[in-house]
N, C-alpha and C positions, 0 to 999 in steps of 0.2 A: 504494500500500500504506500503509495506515494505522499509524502509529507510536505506541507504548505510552511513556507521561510517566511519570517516576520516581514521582511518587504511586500511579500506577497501577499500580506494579510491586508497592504493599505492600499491594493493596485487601484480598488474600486472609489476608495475614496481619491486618488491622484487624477484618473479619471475625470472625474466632476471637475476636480482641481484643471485640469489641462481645459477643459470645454469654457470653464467660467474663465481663462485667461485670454480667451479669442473674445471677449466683449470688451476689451481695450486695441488701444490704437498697435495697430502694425508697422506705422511709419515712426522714424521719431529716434531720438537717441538712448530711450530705454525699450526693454523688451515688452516683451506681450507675459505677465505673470497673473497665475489664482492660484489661491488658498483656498483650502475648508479647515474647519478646526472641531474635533471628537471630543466627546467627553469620556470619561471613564468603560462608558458600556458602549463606544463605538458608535454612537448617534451624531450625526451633524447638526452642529447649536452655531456655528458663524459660517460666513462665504464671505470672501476679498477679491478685490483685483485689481489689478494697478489701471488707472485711465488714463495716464501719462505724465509726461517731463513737468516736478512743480508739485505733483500730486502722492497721496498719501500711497504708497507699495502696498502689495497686497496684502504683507502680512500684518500690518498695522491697522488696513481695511478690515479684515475680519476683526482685528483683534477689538475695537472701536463701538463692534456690536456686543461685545460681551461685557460682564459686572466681573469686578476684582475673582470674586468667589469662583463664576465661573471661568476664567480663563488661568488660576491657576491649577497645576497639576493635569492641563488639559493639552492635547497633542495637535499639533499644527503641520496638515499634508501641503506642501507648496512645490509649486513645479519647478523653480531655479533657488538654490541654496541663499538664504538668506544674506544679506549684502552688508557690510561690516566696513562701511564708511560713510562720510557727511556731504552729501552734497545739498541739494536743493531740501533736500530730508535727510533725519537723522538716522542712523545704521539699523536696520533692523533687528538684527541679533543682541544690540543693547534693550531696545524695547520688547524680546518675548524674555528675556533675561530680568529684567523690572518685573517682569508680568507675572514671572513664577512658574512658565509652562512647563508642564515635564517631560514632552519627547516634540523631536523636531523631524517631520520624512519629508526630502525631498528627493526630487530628480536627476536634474542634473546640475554639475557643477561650473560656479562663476566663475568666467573665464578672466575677467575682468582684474589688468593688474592693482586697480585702488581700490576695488569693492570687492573682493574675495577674501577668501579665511572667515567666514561667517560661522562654517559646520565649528571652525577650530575654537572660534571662540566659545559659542553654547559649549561648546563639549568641557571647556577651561572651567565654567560656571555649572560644572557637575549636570547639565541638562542631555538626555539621551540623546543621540542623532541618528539616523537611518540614510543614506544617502544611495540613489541609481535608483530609486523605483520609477520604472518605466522612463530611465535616461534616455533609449532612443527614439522615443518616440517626440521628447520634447527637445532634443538635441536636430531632429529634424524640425520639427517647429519656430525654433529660434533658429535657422543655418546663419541665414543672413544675420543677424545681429550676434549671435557665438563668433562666425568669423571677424567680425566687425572690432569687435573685443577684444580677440585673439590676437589678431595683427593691429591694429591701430590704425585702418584702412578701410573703406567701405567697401562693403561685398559690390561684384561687379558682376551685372549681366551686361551681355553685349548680344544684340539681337541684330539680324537682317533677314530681310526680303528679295528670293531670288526666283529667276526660271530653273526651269529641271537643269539645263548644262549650266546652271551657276551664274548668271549674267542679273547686275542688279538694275541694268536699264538698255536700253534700245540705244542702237549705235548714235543716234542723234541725241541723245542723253537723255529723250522722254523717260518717264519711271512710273508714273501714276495712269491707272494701279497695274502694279504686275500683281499683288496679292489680292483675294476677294474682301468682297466687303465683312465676311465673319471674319477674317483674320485681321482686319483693321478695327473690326469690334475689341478682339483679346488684346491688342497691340495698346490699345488706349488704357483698358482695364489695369494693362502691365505697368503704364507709365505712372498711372495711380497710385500701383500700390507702391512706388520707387521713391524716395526722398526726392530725387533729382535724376532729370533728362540731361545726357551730354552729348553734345555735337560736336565736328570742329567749324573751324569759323571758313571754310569751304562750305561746308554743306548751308550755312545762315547765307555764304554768299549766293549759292548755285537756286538753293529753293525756296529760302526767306520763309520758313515752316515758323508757326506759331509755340510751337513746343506746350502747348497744352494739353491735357487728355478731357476728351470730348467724347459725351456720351453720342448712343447713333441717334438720338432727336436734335445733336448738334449744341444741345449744353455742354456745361463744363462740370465733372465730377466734385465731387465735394471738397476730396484731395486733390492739389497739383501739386508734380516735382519742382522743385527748383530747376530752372532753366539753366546750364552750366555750359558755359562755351570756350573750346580749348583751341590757342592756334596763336601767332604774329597779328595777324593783318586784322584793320580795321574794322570795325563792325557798321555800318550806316546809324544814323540817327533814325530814323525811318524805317527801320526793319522792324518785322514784323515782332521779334522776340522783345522788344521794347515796351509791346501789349500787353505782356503775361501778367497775370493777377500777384504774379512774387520779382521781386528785383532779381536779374538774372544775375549769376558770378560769371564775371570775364575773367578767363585765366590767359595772360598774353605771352605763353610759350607752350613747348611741345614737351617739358618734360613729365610724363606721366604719373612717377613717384612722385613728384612733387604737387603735382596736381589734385591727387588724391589725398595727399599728407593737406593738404588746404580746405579741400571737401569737408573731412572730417573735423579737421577745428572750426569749422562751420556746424558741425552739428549735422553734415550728412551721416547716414548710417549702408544706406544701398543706394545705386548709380545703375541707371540704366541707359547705356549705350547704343545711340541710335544710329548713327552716322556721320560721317558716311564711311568708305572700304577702305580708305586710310586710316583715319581713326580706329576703325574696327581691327584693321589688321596689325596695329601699332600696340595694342592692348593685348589682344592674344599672341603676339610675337615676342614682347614683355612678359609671357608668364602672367598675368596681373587678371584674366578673365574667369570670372571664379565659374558661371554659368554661359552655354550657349541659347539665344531663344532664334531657331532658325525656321523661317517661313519659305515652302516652298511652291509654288506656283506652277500648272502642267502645261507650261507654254515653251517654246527653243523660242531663244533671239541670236545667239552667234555674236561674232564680233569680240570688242578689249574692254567692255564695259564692265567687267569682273565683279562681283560680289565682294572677294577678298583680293588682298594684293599680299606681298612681299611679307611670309611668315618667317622669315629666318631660315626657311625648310630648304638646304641645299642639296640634301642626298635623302634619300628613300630611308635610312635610319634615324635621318632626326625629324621623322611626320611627327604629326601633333596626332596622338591617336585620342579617340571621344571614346567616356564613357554614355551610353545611349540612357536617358531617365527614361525617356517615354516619349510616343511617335502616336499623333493624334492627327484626327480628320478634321477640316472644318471647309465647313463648304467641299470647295471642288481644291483645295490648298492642303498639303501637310505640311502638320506643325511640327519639329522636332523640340523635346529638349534636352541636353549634354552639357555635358561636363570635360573640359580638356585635359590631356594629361601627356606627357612627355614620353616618348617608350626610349628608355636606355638601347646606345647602340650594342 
């Protein structure tokens, strides 16, 4: 007979814990977290969750709805290890520690070099900890902001729009649309859920794109990215990204470590990379592309209008091989999405 591990006894309450963390924001410089907190006999008496940068974390949220009495001695299931520094709010782990509580189960652990050691502290203050229940699942849930943390860089997708032999526009440079209108539906969705839209300052000069994400009645989502524009040369006063509902960042060079190192002390967290096949190709040739989102279109155009340029790729051993996530339909268009990776020669 197979025996149940104390983690295992809290999957159901981490559970609830993971679901109630999706009613917070996904954009933003902190992550998407919930809480539930048990009493003695395993009953749910609080629910938390973080709603964003400024705002009360989730463990504090739950804790908020409980009286002295009940929250001590009581176990608190959270899906990222409590946070054990000051910023906009104070350390979590000093407030369940105040609080009295006697077991802490999370998930997964803060990647985070200022706000981690949370587990170490409770455990310092003689409070239980339980730590990985159901870490991969919320380790996929956070990827972008885990990576984010991890390196000190925003997670990077880089997406394009191509025909089946790979070509991102007609020799005359037309491009609108080689993708159908469902894939321009996900493509906006995508920009949404992105801190920030980056171009280079080619592509603002070539197509003068509003870098909005627009739903298909032709509003404007709730969220927009930051409009991020990389490159030398000038930008017109009269372009159209001058429209955008957020003040765009002009970044006026091509170095992309440093670009990104900028992003994020702005308080970007994910970047989504639109264009065009230099930029595209300058990012994943850098190593720096943490996601593919590739749109494919069943039409041949021929011709040097390339999708991609100049990967670094000089001999057949240093291809950039994909890991495949997943190859979807939409409309008459397949969507890929992948993951790059290096294959040692």
């Amino acid at each position: 007979m197979s025996q149940t591990t104390p983690s295992q006894g809290y999957e159901p309450a981490m559970r609830r814990a993971i679901a109630l963390s999706a009613n917070g924001p996904s954009n933003g410089v902190n992550p998407q977290v919930g809480c539930v907190v048990l009493n003695s006999a395993g009953t749910i008496i609080a629910e938390g969750w973080h709603r964003g940068a400024g705002t009360a974390h989730a463990e504090v949220d739950a804790l908020s709805q409980l009286t002295p009495e009940e929250a001590q001695g009581s176990t608190f299931v959270v899906t990222l290890e409590p946070c054990n520094h000051t910023g906009r709010t104070g350390p979590c782990a000093v407030a369940l520690i105040e609080a009295g509580v006697g077991r802490v189960v999370y998930a997964a652990t803060d990647p985070g070099h200022a706000s981690s050691g949370g587990a170490q502290r409770l455990r310092d203050a003689g409070i239980e900890v339980i730590g990985g229940v159901l870490e991969e699942n919320v380790e996929e849930l956070l990827e972008e902001w885990m990576l984010s943390a991890r390196l000190g860089r925003p997670h990077v997708t880089v997406k394009w729009a191509a025909s089946l032999d790979g070509r991102a526009a007609a020799q005359d440079g037309t491009s609108q649309w080689i993708s159908g209108p469902e894939s321009r539906v996900r493509v906006h969705e995508q920009r949404s859920a992105a801190d920030a839209i980056v171009v280079g300052t080619g592509t603002v000069l070539a197509d003068n794109p509003s870098l909005t994400a627009r739903t298909p009645e032709g509003g404007l989502h709730e969220h927009q990215p930051v409009p991020v524009i990389i490159g030398s040369r000038n930008i017109p006063g009269d372009a159209l990204v001058h429209q955008h509902p957020l003040e765009p960042l002009i970044i006026g060079h091509n170095d992309l470590h440093a670009a990104l190192s900028e992003m994020y002390a702005n308080g970007i967290r994910s970047v989504f990379v639109e264009g065009g096949p230099t930029l595209a190709s300058a990012f994943i040739a850098s190593g720096l592309a943490d996601r593919l989102y590739i749109y494919l279109a069943p039409v041949l155009l021929g011709g040097e209008k390339v999708a991609l340029g100049d990967l670094g790729v000089n001999t057949l051993s240093e291809r950039i091989d994909l890991e495949i996530s997943s190859v979807e339909t939409l409309g008459a268009d397949i969507f890929i999405t992948a993951k790059p990776t290096r294959k040692d020669a």
